[in-house]
VEXLOFI-33924 format. One record per residue: x, z, y of N, C-alpha, C in turn; residue in one letter. Coordinates in nm, 3 decimals, decimal comma. Atoms other than C-alpha are relative to their C-alpha. Layout:
BEGIN
[[X; Z; Y]; [X; Z; Y]; [X; Z; Y]; 'a']
...
//
This chain:
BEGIN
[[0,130; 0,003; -0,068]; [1,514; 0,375; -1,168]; [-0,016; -0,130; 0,077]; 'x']
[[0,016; 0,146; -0,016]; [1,358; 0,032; -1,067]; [-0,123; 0,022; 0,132]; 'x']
[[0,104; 0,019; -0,092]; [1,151; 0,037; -0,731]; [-0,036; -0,112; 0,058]; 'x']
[[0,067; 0,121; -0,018]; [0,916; -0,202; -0,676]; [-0,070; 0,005; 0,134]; 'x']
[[0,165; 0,013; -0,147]; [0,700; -0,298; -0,328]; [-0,065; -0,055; -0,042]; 'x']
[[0,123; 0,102; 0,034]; [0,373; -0,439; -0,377]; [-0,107; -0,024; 0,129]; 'x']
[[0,066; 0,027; -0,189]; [0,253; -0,563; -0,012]; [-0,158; -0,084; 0,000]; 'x']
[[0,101; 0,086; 0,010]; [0,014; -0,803; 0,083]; [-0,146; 0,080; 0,108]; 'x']
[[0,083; -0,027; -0,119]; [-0,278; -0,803; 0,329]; [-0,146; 0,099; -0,015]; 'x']
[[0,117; -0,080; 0,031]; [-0,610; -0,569; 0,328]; [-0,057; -0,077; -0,119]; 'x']
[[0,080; 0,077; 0,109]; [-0,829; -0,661; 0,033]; [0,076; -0,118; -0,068]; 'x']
[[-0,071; 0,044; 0,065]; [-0,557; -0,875; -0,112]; [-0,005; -0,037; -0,132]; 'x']
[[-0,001; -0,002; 0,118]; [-0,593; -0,748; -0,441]; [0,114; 0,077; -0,054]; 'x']
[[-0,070; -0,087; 0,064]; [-0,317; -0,535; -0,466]; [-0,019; 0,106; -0,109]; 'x']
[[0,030; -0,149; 0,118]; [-0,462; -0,235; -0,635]; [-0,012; -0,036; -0,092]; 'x']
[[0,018; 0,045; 0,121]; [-0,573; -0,445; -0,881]; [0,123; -0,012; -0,068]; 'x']
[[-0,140; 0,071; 0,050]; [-0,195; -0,627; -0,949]; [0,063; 0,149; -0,063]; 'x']
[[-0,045; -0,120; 0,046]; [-0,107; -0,227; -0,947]; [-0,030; 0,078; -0,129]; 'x']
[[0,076; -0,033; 0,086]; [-0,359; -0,130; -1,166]; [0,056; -0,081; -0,170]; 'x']
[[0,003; 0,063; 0,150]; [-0,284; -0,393; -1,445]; [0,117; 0,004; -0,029]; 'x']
[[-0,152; -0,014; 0,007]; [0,120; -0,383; -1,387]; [-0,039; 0,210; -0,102]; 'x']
[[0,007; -0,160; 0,060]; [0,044; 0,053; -1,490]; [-0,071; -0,003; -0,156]; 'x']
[[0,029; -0,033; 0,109]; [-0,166; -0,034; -1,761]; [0,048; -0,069; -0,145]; 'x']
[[-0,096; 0,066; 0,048]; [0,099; -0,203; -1,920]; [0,090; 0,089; -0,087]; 'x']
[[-0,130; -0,108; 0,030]; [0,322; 0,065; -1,967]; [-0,058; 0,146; -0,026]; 'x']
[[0,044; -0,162; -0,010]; [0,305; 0,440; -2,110]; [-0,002; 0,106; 0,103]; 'x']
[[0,002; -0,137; -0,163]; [0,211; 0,745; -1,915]; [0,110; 0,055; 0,013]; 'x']
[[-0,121; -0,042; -0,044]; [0,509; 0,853; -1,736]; [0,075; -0,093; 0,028]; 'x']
[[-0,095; 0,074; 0,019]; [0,700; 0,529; -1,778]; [0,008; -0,026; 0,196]; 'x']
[[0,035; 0,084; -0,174]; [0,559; 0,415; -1,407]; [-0,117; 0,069; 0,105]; 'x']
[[0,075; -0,104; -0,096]; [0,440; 0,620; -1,126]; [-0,003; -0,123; 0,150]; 'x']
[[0,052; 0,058; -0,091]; [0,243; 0,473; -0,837]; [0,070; 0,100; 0,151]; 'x']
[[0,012; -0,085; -0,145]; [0,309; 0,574; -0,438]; [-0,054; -0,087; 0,109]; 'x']
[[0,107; 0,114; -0,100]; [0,029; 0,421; -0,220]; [0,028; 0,010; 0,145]; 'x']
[[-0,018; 0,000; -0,140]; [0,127; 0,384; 0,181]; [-0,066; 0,087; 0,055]; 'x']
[[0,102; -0,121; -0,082]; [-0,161; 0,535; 0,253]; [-0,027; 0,128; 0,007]; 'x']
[[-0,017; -0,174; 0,014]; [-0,090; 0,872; 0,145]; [0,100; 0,018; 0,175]; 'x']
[[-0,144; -0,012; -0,070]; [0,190; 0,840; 0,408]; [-0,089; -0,019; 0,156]; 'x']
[[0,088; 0,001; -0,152]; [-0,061; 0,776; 0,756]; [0,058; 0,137; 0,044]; 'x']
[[-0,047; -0,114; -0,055]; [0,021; 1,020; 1,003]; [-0,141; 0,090; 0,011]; 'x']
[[0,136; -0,056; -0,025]; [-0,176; 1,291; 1,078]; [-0,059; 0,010; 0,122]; 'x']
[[0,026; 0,022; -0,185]; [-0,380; 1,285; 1,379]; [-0,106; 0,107; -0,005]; 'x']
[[0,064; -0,151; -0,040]; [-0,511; 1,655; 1,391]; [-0,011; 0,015; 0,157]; 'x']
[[-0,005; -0,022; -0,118]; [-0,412; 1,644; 1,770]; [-0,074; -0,119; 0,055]; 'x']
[[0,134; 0,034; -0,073]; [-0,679; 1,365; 1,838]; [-0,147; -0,011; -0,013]; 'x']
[[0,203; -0,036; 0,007]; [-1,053; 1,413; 1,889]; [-0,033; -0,109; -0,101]; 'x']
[[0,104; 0,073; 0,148]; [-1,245; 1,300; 1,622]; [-0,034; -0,180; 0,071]; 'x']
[[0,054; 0,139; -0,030]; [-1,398; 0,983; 1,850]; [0,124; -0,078; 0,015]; 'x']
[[-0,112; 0,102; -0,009]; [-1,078; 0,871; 1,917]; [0,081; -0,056; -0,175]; 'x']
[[-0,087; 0,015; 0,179]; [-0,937; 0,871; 1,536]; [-0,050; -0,115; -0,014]; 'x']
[[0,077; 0,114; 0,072]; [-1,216; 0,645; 1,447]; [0,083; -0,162; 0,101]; 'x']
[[-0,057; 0,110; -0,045]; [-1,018; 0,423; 1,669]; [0,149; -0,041; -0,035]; 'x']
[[-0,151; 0,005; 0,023]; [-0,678; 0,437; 1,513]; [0,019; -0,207; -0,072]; 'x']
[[-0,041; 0,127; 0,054]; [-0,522; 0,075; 1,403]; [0,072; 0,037; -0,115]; 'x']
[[-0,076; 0,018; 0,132]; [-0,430; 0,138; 1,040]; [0,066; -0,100; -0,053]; 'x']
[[-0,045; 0,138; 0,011]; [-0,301; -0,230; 1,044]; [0,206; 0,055; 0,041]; 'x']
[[-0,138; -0,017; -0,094]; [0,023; -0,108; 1,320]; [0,083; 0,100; -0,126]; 'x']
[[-0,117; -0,032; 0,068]; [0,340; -0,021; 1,161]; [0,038; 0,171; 0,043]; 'x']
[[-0,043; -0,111; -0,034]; [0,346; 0,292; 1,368]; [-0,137; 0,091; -0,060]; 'x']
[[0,109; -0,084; 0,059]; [0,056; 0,427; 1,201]; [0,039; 0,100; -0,112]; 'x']
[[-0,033; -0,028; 0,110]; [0,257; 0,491; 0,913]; [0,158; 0,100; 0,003]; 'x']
[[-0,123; -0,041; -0,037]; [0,550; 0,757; 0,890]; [0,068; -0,004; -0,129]; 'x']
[[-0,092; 0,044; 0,123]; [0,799; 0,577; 0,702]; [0,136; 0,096; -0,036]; 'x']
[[-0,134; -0,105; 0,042]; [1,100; 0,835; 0,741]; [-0,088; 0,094; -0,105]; 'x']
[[0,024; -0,102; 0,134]; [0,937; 1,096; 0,496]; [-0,068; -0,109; -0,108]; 'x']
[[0,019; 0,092; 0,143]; [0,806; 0,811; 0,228]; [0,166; -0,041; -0,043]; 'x']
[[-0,164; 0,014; 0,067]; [1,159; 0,673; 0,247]; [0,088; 0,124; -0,092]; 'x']
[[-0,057; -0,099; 0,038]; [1,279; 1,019; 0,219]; [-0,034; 0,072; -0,141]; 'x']
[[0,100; -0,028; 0,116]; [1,040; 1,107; -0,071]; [0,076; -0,116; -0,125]; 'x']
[[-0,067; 0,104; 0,092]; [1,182; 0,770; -0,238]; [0,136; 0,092; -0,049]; 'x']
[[-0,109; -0,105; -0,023]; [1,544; 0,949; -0,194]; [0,025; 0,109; -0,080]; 'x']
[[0,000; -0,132; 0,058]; [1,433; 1,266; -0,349]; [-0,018; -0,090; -0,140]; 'x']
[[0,035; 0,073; 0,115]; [1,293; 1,065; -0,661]; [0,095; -0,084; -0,066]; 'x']
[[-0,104; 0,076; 0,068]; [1,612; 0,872; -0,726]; [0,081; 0,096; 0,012]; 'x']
[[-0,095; -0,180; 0,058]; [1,810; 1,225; -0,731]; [-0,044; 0,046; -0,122]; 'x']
[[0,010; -0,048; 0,065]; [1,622; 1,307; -0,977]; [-0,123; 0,137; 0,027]; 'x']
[[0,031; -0,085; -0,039]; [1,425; 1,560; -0,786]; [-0,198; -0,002; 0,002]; 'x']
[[0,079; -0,019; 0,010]; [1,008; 1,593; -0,772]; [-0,008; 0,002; 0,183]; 'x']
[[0,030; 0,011; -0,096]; [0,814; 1,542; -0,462]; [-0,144; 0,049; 0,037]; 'x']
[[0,134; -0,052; 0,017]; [0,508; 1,660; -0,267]; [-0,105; -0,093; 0,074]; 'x']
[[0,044; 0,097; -0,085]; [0,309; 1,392; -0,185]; [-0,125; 0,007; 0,094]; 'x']
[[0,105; -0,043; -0,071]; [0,065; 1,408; 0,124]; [-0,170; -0,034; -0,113]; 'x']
[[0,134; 0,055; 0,030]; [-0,333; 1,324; 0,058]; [-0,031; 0,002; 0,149]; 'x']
[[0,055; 0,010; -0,120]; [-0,469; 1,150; 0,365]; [-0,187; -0,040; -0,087]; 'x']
[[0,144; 0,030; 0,012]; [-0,867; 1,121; 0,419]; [-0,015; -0,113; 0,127]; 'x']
[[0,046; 0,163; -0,115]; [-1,006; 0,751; 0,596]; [-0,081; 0,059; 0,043]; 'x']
[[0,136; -0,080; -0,083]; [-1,331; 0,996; 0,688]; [0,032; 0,079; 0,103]; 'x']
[[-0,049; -0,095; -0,107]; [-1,138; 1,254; 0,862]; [0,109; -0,074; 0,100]; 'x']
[[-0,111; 0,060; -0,043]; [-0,837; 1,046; 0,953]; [0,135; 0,133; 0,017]; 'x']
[[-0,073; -0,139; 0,019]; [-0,634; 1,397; 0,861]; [0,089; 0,003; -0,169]; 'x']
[[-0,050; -0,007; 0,110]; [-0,417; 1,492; 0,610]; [-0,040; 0,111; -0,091]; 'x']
[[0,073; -0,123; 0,050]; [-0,552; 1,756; 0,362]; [0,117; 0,135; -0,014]; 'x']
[[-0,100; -0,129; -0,006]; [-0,389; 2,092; 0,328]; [0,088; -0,060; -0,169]; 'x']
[[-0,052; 0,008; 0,154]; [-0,341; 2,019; -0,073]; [0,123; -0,153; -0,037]; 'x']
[[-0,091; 0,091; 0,029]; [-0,018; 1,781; -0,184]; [-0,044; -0,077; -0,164]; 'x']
[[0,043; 0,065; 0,154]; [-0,017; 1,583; -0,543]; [0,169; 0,001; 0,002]; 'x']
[[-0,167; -0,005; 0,005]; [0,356; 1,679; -0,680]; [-0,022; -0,134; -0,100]; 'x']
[[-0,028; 0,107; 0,113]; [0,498; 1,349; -0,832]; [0,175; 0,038; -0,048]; 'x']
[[-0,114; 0,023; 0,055]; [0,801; 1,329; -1,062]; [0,042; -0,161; -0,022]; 'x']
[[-0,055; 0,115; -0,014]; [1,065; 1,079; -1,096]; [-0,043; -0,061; -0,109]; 'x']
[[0,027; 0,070; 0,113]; [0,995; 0,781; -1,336]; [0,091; -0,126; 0,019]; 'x']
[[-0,090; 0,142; 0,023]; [1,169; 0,445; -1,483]; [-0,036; -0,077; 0,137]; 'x']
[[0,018; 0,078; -0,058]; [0,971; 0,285; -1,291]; [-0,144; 0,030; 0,190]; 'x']
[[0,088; -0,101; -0,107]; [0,811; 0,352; -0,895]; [-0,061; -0,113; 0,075]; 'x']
[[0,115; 0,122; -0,094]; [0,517; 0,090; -0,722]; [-0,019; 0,077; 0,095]; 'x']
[[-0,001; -0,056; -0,158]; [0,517; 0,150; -0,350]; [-0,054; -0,130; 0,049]; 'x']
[[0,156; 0,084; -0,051]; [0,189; 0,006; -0,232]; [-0,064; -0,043; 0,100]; 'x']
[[0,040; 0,046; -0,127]; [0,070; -0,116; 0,072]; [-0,002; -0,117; 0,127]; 'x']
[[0,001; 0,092; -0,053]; [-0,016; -0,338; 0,339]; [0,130; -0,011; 0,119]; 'x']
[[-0,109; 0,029; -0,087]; [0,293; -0,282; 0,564]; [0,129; 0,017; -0,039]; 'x']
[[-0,087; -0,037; 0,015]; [0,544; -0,203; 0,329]; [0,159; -0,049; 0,033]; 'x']
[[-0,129; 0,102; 0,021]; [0,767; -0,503; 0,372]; [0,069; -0,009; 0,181]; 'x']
[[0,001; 0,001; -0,135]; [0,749; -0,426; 0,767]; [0,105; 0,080; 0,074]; 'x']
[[-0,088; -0,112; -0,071]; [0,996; -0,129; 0,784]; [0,144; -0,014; -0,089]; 'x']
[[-0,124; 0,045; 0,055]; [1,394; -0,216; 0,745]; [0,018; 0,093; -0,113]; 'x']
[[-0,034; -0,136; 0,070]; [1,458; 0,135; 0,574]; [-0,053; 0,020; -0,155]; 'x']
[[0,096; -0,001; 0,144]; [1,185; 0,130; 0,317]; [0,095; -0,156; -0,090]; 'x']
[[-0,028; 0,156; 0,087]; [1,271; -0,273; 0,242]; [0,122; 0,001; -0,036]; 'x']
[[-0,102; -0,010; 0,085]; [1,623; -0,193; 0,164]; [0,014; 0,091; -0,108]; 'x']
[[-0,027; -0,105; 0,066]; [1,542; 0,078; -0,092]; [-0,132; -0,087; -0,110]; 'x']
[[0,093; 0,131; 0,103]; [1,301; -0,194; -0,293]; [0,087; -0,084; -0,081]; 'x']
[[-0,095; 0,065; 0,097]; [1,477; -0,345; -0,592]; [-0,054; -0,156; 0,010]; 'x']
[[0,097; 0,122; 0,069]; [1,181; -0,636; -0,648]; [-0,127; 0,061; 0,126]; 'x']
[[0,130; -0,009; -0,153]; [0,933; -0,698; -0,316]; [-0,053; -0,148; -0,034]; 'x']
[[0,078; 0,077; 0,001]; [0,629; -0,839; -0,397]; [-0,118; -0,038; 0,105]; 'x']
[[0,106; 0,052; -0,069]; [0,350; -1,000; -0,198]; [-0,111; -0,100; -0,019]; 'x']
[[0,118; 0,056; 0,061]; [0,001; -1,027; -0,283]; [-0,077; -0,136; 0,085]; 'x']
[[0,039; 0,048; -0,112]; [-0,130; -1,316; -0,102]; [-0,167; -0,035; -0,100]; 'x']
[[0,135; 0,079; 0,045]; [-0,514; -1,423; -0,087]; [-0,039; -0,072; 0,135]; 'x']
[[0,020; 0,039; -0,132]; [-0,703; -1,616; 0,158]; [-0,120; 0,104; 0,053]; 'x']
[[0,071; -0,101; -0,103]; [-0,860; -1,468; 0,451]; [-0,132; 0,045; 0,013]; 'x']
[[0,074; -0,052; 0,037]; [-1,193; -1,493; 0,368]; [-0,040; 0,124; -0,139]; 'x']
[[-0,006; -0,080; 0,107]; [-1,191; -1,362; 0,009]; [0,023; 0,204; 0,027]; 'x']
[[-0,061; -0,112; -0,051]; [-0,975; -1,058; 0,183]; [-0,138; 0,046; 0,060]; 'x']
[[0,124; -0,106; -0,065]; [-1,290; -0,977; 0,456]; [-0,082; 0,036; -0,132]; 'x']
[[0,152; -0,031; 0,102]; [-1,547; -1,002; 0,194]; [0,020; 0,141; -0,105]; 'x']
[[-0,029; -0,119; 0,079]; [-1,365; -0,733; -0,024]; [0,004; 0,155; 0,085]; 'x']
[[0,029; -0,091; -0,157]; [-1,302; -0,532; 0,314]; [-0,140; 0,070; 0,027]; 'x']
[[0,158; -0,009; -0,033]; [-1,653; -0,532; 0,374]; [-0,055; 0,095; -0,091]; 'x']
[[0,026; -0,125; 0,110]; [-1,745; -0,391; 0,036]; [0,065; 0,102; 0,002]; 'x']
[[-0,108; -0,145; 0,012]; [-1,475; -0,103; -0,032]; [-0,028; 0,052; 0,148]; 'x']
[[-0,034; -0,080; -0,114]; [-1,505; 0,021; 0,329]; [-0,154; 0,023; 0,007]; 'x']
[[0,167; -0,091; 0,026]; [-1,914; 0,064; 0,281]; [0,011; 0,101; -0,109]; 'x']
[[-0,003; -0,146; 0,117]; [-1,864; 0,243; -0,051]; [0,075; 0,100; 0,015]; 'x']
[[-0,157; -0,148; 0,004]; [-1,508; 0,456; 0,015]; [-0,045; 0,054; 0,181]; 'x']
[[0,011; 0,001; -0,126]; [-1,567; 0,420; 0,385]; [-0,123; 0,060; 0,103]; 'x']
[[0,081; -0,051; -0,107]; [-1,871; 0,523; 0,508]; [-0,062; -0,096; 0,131]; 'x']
[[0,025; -0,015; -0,058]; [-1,903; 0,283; 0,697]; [-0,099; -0,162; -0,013]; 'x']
[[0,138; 0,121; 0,030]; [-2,169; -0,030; 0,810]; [0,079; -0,151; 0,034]; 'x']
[[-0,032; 0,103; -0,017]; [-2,123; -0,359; 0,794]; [0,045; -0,054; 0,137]; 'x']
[[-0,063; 0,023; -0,136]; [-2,091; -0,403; 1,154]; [0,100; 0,052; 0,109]; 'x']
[[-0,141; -0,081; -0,093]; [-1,848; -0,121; 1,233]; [0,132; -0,097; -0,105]; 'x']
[[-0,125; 0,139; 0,100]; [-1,636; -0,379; 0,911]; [0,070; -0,088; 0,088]; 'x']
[[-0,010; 0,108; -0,091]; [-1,667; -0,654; 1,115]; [0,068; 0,074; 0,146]; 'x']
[[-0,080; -0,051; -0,019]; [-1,548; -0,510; 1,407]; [0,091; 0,021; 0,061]; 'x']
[[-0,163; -0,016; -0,001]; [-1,280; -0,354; 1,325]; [0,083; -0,040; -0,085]; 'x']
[[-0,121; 0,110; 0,051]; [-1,166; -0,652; 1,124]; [0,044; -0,112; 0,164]; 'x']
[[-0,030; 0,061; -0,105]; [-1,176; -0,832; 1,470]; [0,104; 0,027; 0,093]; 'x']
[[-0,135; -0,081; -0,092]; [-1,011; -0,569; 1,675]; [0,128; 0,001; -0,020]; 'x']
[[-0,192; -0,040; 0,023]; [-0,719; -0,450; 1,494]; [0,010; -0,094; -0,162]; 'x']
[[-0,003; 0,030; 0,158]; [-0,757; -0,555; 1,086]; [0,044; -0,151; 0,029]; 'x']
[[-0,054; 0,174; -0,003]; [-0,689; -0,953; 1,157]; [0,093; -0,047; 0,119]; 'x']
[[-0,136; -0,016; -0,125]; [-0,437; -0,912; 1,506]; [0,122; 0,015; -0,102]; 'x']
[[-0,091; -0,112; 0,071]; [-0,237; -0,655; 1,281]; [0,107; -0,117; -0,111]; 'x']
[[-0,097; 0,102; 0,131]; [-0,213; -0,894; 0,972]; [0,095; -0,164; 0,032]; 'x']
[[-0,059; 0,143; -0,095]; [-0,100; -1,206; 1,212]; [0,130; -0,001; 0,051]; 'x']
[[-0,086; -0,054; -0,099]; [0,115; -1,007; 1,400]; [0,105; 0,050; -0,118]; 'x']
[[-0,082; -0,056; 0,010]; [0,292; -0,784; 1,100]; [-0,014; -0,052; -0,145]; 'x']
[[-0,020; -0,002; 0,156]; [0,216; -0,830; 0,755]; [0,014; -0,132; -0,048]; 'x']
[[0,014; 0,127; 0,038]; [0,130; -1,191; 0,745]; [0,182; -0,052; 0,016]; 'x']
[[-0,224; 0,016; -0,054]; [0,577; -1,239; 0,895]; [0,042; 0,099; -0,122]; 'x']
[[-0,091; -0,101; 0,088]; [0,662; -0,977; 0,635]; [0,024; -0,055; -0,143]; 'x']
[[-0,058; 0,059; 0,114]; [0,616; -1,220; 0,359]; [0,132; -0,098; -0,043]; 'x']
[[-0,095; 0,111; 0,020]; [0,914; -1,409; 0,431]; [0,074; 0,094; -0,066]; 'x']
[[-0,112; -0,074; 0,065]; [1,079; -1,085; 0,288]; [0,038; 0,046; -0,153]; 'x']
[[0,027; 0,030; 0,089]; [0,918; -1,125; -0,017]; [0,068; -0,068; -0,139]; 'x']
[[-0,102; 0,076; 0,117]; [1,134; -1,208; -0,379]; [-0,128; -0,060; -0,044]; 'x']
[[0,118; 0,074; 0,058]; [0,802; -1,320; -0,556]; [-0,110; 0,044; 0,081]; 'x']
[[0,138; -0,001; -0,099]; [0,450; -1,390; -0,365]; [-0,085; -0,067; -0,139]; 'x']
[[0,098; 0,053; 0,042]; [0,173; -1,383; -0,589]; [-0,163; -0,066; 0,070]; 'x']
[[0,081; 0,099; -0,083]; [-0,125; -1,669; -0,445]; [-0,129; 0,062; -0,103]; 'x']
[[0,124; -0,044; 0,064]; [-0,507; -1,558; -0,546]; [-0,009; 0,123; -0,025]; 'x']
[[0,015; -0,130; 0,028]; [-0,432; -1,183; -0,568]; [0,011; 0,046; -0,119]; 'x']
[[0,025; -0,059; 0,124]; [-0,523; -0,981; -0,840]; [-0,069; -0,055; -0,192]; 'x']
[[0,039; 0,068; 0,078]; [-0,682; -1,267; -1,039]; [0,134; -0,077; -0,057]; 'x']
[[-0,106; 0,093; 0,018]; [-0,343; -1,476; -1,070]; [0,133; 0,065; -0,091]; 'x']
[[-0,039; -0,039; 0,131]; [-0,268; -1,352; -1,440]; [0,173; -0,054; 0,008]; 'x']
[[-0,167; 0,042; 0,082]; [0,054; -1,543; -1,504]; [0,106; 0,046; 0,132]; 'x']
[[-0,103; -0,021; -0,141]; [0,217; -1,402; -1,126]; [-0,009; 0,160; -0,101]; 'x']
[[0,007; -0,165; 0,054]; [0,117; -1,064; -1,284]; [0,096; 0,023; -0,120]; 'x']
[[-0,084; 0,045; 0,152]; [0,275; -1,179; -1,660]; [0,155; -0,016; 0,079]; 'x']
[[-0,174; 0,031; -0,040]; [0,640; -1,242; -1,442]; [-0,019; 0,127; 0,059]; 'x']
[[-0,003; -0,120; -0,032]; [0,602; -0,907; -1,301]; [-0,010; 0,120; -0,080]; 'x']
[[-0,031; -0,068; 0,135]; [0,544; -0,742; -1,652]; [0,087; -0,039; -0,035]; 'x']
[[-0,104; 0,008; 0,061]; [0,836; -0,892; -1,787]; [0,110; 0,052; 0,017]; 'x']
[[-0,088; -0,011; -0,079]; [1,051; -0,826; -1,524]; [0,015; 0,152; -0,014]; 'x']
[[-0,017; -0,120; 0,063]; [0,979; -0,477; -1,570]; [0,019; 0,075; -0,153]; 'x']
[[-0,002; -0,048; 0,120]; [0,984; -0,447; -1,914]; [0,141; -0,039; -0,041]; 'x']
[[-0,164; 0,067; 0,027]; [1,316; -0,622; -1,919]; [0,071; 0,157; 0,034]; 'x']
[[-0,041; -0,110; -0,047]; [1,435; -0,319; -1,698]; [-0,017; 0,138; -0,073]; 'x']
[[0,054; -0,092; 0,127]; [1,256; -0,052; -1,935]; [0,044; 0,002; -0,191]; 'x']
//
């Protein structure tokens, strides 16, 4: 079993790099696990306050049960993976069971941030784009998935979304084996990341 990180900053372009690395390979060969399933739950604060959470901070995220979930998946064993909601800021009652595969993409913008996780990464990648490109995608996806307006974007790219990435993710690329530059567009970073896996497969 070959676990991969795939980091990199909001709007990056990751999903994409994820997206085209999966459609590479047969169903089953390579199973996704996105960070964001992994948010904590914040049932115990009022709704107005949620909308204030920093999804950027490292503590947002509870890395002992993803690690642990990793763990189960290299035993051999099946897992139950949360479903968080960005509307509610809650976790849903219902899980998504995943099984183990060749190959496991562990997704997100802080992955490279937590010792535990980053020693259980075979191949840690990092999507890089520049900072504008990043808001402008921000902007979109968080009106359509998000709910929300251009000026709650803005913000809370000011507040926490551009501190966060300065402060944690932007330092996390030094931990980085390959950094792909332009994101999801930067075909031939993507082409050394298919190989690399297919070598392994």
């Amino acid at each position: 079993m070959l676990i991969v990180g795939i980091a990199g900053g909001t709007g990056s372009g990751k999903t994409t790099v994820v997206n085209k690395l999966v459609k590479e390979f047969s169903d089953g060969e390579v199973i996704v696990i996105p960070q964001d399933a992994y948010y904590r739950d914040n049932g115990h604060i009022p709704i107005e306050e949620r909308q204030k959470i920093n999804f950027d901070h490292p503590d947002s995220v509870e890395f002992p049960l993803l690690v642990s979930h990793l763990n189960e998946l290299k035993k051999g064993h099946t897992i139950k993976m949360p479903v968080y909601s960005y509307l509610t800021c809650l976790r849903a009652e219902e899980t998504i069971t995943m099984g183990p595969a060749k190959v496991i993409l562990v997704e997100g913008i802080l992955i490279l941030t937590d010792p535990d996780l980053r020693n259980m990464l075979d191949i840690k990648v990092y999507v890089d784009a520049d900072a504008d490109d990043r808001l402008g995608r921000v902007i979109q996806r968080d009106i359509i998935e998000r709910g929300r307006t251009v000026q709650m974007v803005l913000q809370r790219y000011h507040d926490t979304v551009k501190p966060s990435h300065l402060q944690f993710i932007e330092p996390s690329k030094r931990y980085a084996d390959i950094i792909i530059p332009g994101g999801g567009e930067n075909e031939v970073g993507i082409g050394v990341i298919i190989s690399l896996l297919e070598k392994h497969l």
